[in-house]
N, C-alpha and C positions, 0 to 999 in steps of 0.2 A: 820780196827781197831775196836776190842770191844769195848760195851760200861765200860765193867771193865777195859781193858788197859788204857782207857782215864781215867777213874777217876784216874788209879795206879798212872799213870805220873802227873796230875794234882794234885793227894795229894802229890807226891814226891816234887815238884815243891814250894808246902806252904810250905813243911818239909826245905827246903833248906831256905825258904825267912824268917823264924825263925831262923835258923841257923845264916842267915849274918846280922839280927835284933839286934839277943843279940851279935855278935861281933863287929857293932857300926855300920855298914848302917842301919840306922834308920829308912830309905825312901824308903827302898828295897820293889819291889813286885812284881807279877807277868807281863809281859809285855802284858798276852793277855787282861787284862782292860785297862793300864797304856799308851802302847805303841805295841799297832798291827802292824805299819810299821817293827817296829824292831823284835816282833814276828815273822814275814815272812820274818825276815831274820835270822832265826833262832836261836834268843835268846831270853830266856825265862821269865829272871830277867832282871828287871831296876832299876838305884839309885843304883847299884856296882861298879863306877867309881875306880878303873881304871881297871875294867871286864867287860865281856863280858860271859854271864854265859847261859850254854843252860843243860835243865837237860835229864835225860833219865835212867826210869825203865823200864826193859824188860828185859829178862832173855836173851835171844838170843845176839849176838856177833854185835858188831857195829863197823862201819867201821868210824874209829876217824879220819881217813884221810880226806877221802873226808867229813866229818860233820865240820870238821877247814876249811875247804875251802870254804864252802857255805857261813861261817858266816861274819861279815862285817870286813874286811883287814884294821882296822883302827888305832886311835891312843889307844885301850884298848887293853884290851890281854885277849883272847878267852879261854877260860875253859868250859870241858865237865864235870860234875857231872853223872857219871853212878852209877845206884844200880843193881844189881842182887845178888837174893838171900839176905843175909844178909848184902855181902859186897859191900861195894863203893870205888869207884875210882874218882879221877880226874884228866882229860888227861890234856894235851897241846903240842904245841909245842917245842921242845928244845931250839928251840931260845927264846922265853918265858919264860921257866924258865933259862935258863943260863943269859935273864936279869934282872930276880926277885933276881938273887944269887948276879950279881953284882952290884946292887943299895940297897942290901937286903933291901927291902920293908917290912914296918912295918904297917899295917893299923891296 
């Protein structure tokens, strides 16, 4: 990895912990100072309860499947934040979201 990719993903990464700042986690931020256990297990943000948040800028196609399976099988619900190019996504599970619909979750 470049030393520009790391910075991409690492500024994407504040970009998002702003994002979930001004939406009311307050305490949001990145796990590689916060919590490197949890970093190495591939989530990026911490203080998203009840997420589990891993980001990813890179223009190249990523494999969502197995990135949900590394990350920790627990009691949050696992979200990928991808950027390319301009546009972003956010994956998950459909079990995930088909629980978000039926509790609809309001944070």
């Amino acid at each position: 990895m470049s030393i520009n990719a790391r910075n991409k993903g690492h500024n994407y990464e504040r970009k998002i912990v702003k994002e979930w700042q001004k939406l009311g986690w307050k305490l949001c931020k990145t796990s590689r100072a916060a919590a490197p256990e949890l970093d190495a297990k591939k989530v990026d943000l911490v203080n998203t309860d009840p997420f589990y948040i891993q980001c990813k800028a890179v223009e190249r196609g990523i494999d969502y499947h197995k990135l949900l399976s590394e990350m920790p099988n627990e009691e949050q619900h696992n979200l990928i934040f991808h950027k390319r190019n301009k546009t972003e996504v956010v994956t998950m599970c459909k079990s995930t979201f088909y629980e978000l619909l039926e509790k609809k979750i309001k944070y």
